[in-house]
Wavefront OBJ file of the C-alpha trace (Angstrom):
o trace
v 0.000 0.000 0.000
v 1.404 3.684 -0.805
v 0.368 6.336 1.815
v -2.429 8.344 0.836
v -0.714 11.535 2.381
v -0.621 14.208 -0.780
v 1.530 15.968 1.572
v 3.807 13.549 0.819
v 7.572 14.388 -1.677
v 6.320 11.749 -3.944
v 3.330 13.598 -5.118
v 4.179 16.877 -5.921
v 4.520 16.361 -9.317
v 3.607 19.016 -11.963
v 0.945 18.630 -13.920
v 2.436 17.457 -17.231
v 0.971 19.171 -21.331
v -1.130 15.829 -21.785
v -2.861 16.847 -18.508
v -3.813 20.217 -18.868
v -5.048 18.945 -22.850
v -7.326 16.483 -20.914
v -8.401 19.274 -18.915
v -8.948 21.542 -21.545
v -11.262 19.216 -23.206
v -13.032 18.223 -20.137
v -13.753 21.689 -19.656
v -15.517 22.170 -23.192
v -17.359 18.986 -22.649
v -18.464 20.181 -19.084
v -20.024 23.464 -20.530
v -21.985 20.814 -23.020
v -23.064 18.495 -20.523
v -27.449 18.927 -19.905
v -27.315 15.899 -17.733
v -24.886 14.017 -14.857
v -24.878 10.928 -17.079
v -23.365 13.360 -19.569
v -21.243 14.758 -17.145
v -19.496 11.145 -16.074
v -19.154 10.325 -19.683
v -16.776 13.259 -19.628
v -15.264 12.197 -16.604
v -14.364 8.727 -17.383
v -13.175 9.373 -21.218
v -10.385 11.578 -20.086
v -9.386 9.163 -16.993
v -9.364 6.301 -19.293
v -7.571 7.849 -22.241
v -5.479 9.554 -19.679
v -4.634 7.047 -16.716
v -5.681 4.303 -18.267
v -8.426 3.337 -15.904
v -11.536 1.732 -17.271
v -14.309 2.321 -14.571
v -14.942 5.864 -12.890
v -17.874 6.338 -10.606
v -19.261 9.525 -8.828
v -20.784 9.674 -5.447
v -22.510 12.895 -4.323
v -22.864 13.058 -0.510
v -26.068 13.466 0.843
v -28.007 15.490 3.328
v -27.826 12.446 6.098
v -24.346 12.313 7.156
v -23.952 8.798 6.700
v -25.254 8.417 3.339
v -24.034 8.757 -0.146
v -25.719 8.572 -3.874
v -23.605 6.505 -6.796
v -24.940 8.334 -9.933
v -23.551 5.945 -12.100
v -20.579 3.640 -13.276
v -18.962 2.816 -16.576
v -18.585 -0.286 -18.576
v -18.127 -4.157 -17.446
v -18.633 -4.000 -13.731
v -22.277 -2.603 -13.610
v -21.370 -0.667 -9.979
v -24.518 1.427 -10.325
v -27.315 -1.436 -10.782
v -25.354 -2.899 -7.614
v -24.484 -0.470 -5.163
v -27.398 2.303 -5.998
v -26.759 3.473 -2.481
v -24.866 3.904 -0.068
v -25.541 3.697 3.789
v -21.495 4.229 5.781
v -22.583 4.458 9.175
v -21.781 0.725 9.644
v -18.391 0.741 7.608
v -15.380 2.732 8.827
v -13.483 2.848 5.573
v -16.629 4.325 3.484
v -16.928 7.136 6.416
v -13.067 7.853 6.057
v -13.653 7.894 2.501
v -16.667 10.134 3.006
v -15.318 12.800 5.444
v -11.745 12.466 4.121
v -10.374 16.162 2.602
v -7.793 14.837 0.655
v -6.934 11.887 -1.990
v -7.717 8.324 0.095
v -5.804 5.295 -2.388
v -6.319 1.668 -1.907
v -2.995 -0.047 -3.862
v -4.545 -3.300 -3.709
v -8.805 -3.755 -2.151
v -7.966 -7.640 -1.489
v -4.920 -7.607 1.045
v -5.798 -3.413 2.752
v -7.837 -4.286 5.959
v -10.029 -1.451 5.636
v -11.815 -2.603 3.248
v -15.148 -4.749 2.784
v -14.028 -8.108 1.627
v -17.257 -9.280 0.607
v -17.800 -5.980 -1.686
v -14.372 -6.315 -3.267
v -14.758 -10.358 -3.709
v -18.622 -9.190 -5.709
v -17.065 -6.302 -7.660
v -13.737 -7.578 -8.570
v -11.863 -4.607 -7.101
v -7.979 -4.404 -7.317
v -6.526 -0.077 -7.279
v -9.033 2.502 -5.578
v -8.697 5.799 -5.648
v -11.092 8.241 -4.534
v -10.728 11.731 -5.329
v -12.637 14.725 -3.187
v -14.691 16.892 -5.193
v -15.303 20.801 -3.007
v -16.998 23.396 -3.584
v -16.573 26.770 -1.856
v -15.507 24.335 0.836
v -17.561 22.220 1.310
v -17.123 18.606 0.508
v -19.992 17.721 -2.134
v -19.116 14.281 -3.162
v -16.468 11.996 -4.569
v -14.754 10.746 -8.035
v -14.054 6.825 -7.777
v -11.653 5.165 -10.538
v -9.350 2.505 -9.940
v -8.305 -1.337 -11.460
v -10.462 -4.366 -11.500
v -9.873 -8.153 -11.667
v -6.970 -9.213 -14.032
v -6.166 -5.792 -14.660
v -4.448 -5.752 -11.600
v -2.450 -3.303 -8.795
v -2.446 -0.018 -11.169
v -1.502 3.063 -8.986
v -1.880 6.652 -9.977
v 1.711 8.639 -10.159
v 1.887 11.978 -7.976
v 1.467 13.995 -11.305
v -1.878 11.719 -12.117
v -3.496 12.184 -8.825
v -2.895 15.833 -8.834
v -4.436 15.418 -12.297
v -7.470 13.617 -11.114
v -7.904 16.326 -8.018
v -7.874 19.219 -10.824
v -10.354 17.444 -12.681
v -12.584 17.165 -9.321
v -12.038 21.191 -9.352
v -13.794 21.186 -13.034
v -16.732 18.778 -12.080
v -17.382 20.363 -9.155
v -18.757 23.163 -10.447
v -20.125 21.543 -13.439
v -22.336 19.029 -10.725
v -23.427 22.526 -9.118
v -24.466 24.020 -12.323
v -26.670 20.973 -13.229
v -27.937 20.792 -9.144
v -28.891 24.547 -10.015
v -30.634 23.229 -13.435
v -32.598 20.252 -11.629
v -33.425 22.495 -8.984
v -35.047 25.197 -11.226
v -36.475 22.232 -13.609
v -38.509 20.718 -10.402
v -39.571 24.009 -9.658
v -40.861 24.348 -13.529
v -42.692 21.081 -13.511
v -44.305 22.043 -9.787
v -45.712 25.011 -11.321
v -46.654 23.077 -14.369
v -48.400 20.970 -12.247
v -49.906 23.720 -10.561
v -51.339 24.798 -13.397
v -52.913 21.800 -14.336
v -54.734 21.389 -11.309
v -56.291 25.178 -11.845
v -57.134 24.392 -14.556
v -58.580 20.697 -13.781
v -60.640 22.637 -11.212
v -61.708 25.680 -13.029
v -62.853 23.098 -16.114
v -64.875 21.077 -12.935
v -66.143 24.810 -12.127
v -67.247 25.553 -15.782
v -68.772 21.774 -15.894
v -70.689 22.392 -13.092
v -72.077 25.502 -14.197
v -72.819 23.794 -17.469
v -74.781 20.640 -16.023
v -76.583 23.141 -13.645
v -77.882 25.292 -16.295
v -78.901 22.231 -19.011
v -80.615 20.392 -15.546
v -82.140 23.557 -15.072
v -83.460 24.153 -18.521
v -84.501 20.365 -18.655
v -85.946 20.906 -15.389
v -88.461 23.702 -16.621
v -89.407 21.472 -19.148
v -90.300 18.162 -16.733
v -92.215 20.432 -15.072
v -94.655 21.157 -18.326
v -94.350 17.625 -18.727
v -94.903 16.314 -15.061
v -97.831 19.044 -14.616
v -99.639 18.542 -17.571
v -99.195 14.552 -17.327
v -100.687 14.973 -13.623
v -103.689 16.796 -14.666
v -104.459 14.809 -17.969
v -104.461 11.606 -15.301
v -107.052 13.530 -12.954
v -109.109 15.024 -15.731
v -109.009 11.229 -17.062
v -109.181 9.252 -14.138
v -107.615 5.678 -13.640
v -110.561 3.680 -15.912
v -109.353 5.705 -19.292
v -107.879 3.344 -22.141
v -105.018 6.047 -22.380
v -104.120 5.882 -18.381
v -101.445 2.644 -19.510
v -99.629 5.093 -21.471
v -100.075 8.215 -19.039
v -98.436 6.219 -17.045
v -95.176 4.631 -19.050
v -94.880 8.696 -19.576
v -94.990 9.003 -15.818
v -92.333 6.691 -15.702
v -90.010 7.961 -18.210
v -90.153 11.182 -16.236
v -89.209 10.126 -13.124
v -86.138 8.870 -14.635
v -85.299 12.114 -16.457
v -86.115 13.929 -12.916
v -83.249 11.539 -11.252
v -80.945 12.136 -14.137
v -81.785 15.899 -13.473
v -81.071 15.471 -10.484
v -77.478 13.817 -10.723
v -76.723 16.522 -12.672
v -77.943 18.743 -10.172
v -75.670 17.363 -7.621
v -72.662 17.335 -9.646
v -73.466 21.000 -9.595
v -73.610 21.351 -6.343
v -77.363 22.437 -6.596
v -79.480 19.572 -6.324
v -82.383 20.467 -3.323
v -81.140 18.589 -0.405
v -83.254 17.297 2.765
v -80.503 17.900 5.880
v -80.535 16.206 9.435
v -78.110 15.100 11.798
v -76.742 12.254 10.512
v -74.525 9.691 12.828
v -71.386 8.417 9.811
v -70.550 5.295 11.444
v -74.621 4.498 12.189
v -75.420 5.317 8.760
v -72.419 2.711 7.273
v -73.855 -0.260 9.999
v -77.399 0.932 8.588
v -76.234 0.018 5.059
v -73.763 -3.019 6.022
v -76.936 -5.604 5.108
v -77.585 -3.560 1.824
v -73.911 -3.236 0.808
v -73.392 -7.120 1.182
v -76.004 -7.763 -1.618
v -74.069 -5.511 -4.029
v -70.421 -6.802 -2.952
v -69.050 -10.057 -4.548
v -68.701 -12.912 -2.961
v -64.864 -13.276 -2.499
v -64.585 -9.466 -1.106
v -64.208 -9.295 2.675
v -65.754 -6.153 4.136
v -63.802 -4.983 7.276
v -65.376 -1.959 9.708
v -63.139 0.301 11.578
v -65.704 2.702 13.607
v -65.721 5.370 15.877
v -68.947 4.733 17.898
v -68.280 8.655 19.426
v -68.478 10.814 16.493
v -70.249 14.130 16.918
v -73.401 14.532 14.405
v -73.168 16.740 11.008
v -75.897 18.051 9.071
v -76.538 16.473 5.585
v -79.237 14.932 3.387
v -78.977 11.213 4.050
v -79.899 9.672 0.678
v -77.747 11.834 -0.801
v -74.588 10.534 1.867
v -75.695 7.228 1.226
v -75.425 7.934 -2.831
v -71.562 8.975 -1.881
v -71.064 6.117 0.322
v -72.446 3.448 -1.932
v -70.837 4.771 -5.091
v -67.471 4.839 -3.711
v -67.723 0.674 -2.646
v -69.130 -0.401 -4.831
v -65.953 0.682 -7.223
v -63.635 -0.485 -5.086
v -65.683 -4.105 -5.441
v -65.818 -3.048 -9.210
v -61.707 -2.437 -8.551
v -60.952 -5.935 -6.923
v -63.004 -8.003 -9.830
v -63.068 -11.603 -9.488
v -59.966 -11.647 -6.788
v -60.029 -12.235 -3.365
v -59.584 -9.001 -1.512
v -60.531 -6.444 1.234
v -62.497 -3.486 1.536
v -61.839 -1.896 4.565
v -64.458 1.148 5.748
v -63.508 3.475 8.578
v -64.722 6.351 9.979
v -63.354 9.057 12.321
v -62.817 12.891 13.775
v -60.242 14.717 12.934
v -59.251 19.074 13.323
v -58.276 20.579 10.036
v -56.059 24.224 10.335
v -56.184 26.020 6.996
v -53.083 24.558 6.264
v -54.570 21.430 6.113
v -57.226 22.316 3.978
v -55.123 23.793 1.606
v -53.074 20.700 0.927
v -56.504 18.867 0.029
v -56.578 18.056 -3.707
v -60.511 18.283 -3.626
v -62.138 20.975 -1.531
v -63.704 23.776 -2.446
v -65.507 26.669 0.357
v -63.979 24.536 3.426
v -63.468 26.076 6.617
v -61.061 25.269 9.255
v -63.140 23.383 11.991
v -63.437 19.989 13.253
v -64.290 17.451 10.506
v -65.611 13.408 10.629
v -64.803 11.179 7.905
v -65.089 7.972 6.403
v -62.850 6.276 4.682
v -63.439 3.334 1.747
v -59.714 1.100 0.887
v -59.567 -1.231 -1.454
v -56.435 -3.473 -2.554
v -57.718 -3.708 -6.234
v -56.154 -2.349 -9.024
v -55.527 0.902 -8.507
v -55.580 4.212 -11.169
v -52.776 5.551 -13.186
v -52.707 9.276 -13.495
v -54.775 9.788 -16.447
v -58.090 8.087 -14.729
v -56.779 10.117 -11.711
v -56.850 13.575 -14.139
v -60.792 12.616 -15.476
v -62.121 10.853 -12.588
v -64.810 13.548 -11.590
v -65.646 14.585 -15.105
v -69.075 14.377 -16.140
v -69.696 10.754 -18.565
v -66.618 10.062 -18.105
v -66.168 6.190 -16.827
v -64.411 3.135 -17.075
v -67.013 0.636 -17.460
v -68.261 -0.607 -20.534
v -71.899 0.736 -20.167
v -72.815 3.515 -17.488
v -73.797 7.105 -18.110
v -70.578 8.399 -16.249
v -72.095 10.699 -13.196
v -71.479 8.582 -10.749
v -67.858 9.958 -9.436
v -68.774 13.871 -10.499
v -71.973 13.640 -8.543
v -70.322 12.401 -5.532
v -68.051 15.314 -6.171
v -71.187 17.637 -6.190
v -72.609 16.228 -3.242
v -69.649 16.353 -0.523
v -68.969 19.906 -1.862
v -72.742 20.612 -1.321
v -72.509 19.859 2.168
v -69.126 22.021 2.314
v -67.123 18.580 2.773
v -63.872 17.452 0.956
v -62.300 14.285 -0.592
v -59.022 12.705 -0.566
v -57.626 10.390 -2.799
v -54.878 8.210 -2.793
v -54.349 5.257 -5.592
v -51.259 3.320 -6.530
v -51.710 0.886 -9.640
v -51.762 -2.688 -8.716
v -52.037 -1.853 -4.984
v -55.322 -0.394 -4.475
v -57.261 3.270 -3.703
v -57.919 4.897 -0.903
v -60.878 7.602 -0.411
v -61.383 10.235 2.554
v -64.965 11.669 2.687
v -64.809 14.397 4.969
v -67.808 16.785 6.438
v -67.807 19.623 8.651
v -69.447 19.023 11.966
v -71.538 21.881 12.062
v -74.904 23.808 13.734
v -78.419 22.604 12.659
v -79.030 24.849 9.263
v -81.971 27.152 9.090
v -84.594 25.369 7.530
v -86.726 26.219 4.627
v -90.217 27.369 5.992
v -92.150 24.751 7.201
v -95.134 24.303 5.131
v -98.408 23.179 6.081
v -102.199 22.177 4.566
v -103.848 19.753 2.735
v -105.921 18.872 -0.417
v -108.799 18.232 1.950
v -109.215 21.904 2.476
v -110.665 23.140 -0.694
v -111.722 26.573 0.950
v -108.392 28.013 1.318
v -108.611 27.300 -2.341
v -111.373 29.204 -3.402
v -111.071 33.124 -3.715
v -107.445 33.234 -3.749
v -105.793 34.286 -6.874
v -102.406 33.853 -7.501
v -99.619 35.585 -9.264
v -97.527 33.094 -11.500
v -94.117 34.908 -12.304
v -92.234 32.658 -14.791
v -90.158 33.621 -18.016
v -91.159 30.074 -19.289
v -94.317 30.459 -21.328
v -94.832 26.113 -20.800
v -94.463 26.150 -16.850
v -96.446 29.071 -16.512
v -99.009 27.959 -18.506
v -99.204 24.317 -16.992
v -98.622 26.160 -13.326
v -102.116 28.254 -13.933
v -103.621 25.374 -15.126
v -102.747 23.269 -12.507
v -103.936 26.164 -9.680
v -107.211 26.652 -11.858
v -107.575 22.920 -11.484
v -106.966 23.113 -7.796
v -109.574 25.790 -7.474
v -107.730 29.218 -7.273
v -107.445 31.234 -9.733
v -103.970 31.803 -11.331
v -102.795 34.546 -12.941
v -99.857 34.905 -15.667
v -96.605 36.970 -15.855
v -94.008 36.466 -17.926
v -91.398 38.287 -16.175
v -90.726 40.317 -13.068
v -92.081 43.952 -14.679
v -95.054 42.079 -16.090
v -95.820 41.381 -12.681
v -94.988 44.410 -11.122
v -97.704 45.902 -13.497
v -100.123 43.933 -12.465
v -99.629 44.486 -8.799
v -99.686 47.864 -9.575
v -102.569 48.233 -11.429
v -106.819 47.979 -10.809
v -106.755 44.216 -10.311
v -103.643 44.081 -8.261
v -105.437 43.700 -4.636
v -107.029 40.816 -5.676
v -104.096 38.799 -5.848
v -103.445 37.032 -2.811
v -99.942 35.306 -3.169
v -97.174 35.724 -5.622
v -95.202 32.097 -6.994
v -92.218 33.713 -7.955
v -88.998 32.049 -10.445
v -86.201 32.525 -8.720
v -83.937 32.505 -11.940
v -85.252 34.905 -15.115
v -83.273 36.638 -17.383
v -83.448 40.633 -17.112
v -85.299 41.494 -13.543
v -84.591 38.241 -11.957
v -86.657 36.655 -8.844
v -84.287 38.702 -6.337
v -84.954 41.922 -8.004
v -88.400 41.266 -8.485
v -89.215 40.495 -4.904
v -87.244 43.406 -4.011
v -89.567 45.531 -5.840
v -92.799 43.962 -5.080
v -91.806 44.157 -1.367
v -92.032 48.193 -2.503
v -95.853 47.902 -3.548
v -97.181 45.550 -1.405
v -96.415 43.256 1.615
v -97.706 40.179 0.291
v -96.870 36.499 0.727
v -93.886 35.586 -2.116
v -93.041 31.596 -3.043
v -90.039 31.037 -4.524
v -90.131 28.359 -7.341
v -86.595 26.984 -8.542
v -85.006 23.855 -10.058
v -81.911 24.628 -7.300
v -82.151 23.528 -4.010
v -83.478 25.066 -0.743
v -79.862 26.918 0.689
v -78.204 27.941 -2.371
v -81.876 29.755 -3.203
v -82.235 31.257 0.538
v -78.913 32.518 0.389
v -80.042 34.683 -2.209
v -82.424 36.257 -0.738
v -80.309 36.594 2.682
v -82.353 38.656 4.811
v -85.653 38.987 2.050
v -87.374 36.415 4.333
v -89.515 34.723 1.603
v -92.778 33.050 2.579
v -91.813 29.429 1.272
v -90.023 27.445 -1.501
v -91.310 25.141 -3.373
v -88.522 22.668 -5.888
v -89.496 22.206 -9.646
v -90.811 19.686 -11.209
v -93.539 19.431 -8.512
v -96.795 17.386 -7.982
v -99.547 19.276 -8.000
v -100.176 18.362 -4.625
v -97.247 19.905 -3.386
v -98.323 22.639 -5.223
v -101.411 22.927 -3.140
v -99.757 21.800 0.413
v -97.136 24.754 -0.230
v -99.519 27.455 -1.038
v -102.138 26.441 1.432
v -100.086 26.168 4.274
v -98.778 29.802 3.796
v -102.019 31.346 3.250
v -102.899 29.979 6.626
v -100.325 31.793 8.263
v -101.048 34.978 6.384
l 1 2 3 4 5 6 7 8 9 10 11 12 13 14 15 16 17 18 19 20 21 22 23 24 25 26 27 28 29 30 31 32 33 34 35 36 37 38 39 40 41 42 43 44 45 46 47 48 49 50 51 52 53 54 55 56 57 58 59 60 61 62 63 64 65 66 67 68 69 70 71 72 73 74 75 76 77 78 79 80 81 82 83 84 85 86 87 88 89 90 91 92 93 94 95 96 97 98 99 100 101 102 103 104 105 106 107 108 109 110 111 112 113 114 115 116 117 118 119 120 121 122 123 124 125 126 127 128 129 130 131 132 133 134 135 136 137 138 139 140 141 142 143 144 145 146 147 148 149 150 151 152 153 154 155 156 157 158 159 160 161 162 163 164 165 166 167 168 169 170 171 172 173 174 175 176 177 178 179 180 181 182 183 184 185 186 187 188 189 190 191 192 193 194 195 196 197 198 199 200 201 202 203 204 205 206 207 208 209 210 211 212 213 214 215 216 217 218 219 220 221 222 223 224 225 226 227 228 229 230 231 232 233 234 235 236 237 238 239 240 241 242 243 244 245 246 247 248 249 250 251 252 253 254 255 256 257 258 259 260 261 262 263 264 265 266 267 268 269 270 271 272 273 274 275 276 277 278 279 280 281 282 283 284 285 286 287 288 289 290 291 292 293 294 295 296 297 298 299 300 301 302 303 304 305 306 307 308 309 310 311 312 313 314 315 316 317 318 319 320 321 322 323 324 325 326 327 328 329 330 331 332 333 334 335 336 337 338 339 340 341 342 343 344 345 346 347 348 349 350 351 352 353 354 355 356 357 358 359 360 361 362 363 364 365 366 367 368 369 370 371 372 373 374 375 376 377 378 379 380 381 382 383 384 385 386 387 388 389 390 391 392 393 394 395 396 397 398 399 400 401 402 403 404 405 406 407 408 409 410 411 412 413 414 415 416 417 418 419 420 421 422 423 424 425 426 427 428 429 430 431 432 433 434 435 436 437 438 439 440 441 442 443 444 445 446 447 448 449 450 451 452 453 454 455 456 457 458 459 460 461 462 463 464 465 466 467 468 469 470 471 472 473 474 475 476 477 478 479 480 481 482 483 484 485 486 487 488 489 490 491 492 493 494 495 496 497 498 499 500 501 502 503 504 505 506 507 508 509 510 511 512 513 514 515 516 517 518 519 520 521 522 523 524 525 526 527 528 529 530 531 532 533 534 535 536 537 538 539 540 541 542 543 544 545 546 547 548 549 550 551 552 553 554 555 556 557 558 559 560 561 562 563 564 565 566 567 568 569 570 571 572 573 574 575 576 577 578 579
């Protein structure tokens, strides 16, 4: 073994012409280099056409003290598929190697008792020399080179190793420059990724506003149809030879009511029903239903917190989120044995916290219960990740695709938030969370019933819709019930009519909340300025979103197209009583 001292006579050798050449080269192919693989190229070139050795390695030392990273190795010996990484804490010669400032040479790996026999006898090691690489002084890594196998005991002169120590100079700034690089290149694709997620939300946002508008639209036309089905049926009664198909039409509309209403909810609008709902009650509730609808060689496994406080939501629509969620992750295991596993829990969530959710729109920081719905199927890559809550989009070879947006819709209804976490060929993991909140104010609290026929007779009311169809199938239907309806198509319309001779004979105003020009808050407004006279609000959208927008307008009642005309009657009854 030679001493490793470069303090020592024999190694103060100049650097010779063929040296500084090498260097001079190395330098140009330095200031080319985009990558480290590039870099290392460089590297070992100019120590094998140099020195003559065949392999050169690179560690760069880590932010753990006892841990190093081997970028890469060249030719026969493969170092980097076999020693990726390096932990020293447990081997004294890799931590000299590591915290050593100067050269550290090896003449011959097999006989020095420093080093790892069992690493030299698997990589073939004969020569080692490992070279410091500094920067504004501070140790950053390492240059490795040596012999190998038959080649064996090759030791650097004192003019090669001050060589190799000037070339450690040149790639130590040529690493820092490409740290620099991959620094500002992770910072480019963070804000590219950014941007894709404002833009995956604000395309959710414009979706949502979409579906609401089309449900809406679709939902002023059920109500023609639903109203004017309803009173054919009465007008017809059961016995008819048409009543079979009056009916199949009934049918048919329901089912373009629910699809409405999915479309509603991925909106976040759909008219919800809220109560204190218990989580982990309502998943035991459902534990008989969900084993129908889970296969056979899926094990269900509950994890429950009996304590949780109560939130506030609609329960059918909970139970839509719950159900939908596993029942993909049976759809996710197939026709292999596996485990769902269903938790629920309590948590507090700081605004930090919120923020870091990839799902959550209008949270505030609070306490929060959850459930949670694992799976070990097979997972989702990133692009069913990306589209997973757009509208028709699905997996499945038939479905209509609402399933995942309308869960969406719903836990952001109730101001909740969803996590997801999915690795392919492992399984998925979703978080459901909901605020635990006060008891909402309620939408008035109607009253009446078809029995009473009086409170029919001698009312008129004022029909305020911008759709020529529902108004005219809402004045039928109030004719029918035995008031007497009156038309407007739009918010002046009826503020003439208040205002003029025959405007004290109405007795209740049914009022659109959404109408293009004077729309139902402007309109109340400025009937509120003529008269003080009972207002029902009429809208496709549910109960809050609508009383929100008349915050502090106090409107008599609300009644949620397409309606029956029997809620028709139980809604306007029961506030002319309280007039």
């Amino acid at each position: 073994m030679i001493s490793d001292d470069l303090t020592h006579p024999d190694f103060e050798a100049s650097l010779t012409l063929e040296h500084l050449h090498s260097l001079l080269r190395l330098t140009k192919q330095l200031e080319l280099a985009y990558d480290y693989a590039a870099v290392l190229r460089a590297l070992g070139d100019e120590i094998r056409q140099v020195i003559g050795y065949h392999t050169t390695w690179v560690y760069l030392l880590g932010d753990e003290p006892d841990m190093a990273y081997l970028l890469t190795a060249q030719e026969s010996v493969g170092i980097s598929e076999q020693i990726p990484t390096l932990d020293m804490s447990s081997d004294a010669f890799l931590q000299e190697i590591a915290t050593a400032d100067h050269v550290v040479i090896v003449e011959d790996a097999r006989t020095d008792p420093r080093t790892n026999k069992a690493i030299v006898e698997m990589l073939g090691n004969r020569s080692i020399i490992n070279v410091p690489i500094h920067l504004a002084g501070k140790k950053i890594g390492l240059i490795g080179t040596g012999s190998f196998g038959d080649e064996g005991v090759m030791l650097p002169s004192a003019g090669q190793i001050n060589y190799l120590s000037a070339m450690a100079s040149h790639a130590a700034v040529a690493l820092d420059r490409l740290r620099l690089y991959q620094e500002h290149q992770l910072a480019e694709q963070a804000n590219i990724e950014m941007q894709k997620q404002v833009a995956h939300v604000q395309r959710l946002e414009s979706l949502g506003v979409l579906a609401g508008g089309i449900a809406h639209d679709f939902n002023n036309i059920l109500s023609a149809i639903v109203g004017n089905l309803e009173l054919a049926e009465r007008v017809l009664g059961k016995e008819a030879p048409a009543s079979l198909f009056l009916g199949r039409i009934g049918v048919a509309s329901r089912k373009a009511i629910e699809l409405c209403g999915q479309m509603l909810t991925y909106a976040g609008h759909r008219a919800s029903r809220p109560e204190e709902i218990d989580l982990s009650q309502l998943l035991c509730d459902m534990a008989s239903l969900l084993a129908v609808n889970i296969g056979k060689q899926v094990h269900v496994e509950y994890e429950l917190d009996e304590n949780l406080p109560n939130i506030l939501g609609d329960v059918v629509q909970i139970q839509q989120v719950m159900m939908n969620l596993i029942t993909n992750a049976n759809e996710a295991i197939g026709d292999e044995n596996g485990v769902i596993t269903i938790r629920s829990g309590c948590l507090h969530a700081d605004q930090d916290d919120l923020d870091r959710l990839e799902y959550s729109q209008n949270t505030i920081p609070g306490d929060y219960v959850y459930f949670e719905v694992s799976d070990n199927g097979c997972g989702m890559d990133q692009a069913t990740r990306e589209r997973l809550f757009d509208p028709f989009f699905t997996t499945k070879f038939t479905g209509r695709g609402l399933g995942m947006s309308a869960v969406l819709g719903i836990i952001q209804s109730h101001l909740g938030a969803l996590t997801l976490e999915s690795v392919p060929g492992e399984g998925t993991t979703f978080r459901v969370l909901f605020p635990v909140t006060e008891v909402l104010q309620q939408a008035p609290a109607l009253s009446g019933s078809e029995d009473s026929p009086s409170w029919a007779a001698g009312h008129t009311v004022l029909v305020t819709d911008d759709d020529e169809v529902v108004r005219e199938m809402t004045v039928s239907v109030l004719n029918y019930l035995g008031f007497q309806g009156v038309a407007a198509e739009n918010g002046k319309a009826a503020l003439d009519i208040l205002a003029g001779e025959d405007g004290e004979r109405i007795n209740l105003v049914l009022l659109d909340v959404m109408m293009p020009g004077m729309d139902g808050v402007d309109t109340f407004r400025a009937i509120r300025k003529i008269r003080d006279i009972p207002i029902v609000l009429v809208s496709g959208y549910n109960t809050s979103d609508m009383l929100a927008r008349f915050d502090g307008l106090q409107p008599s009642g609300f009644i949620q197209k397409p309606f029956a005309a029997n809620d028709l009657y139980v809604a306007l009854t029961g506030v002319l009583q309280q007039d």
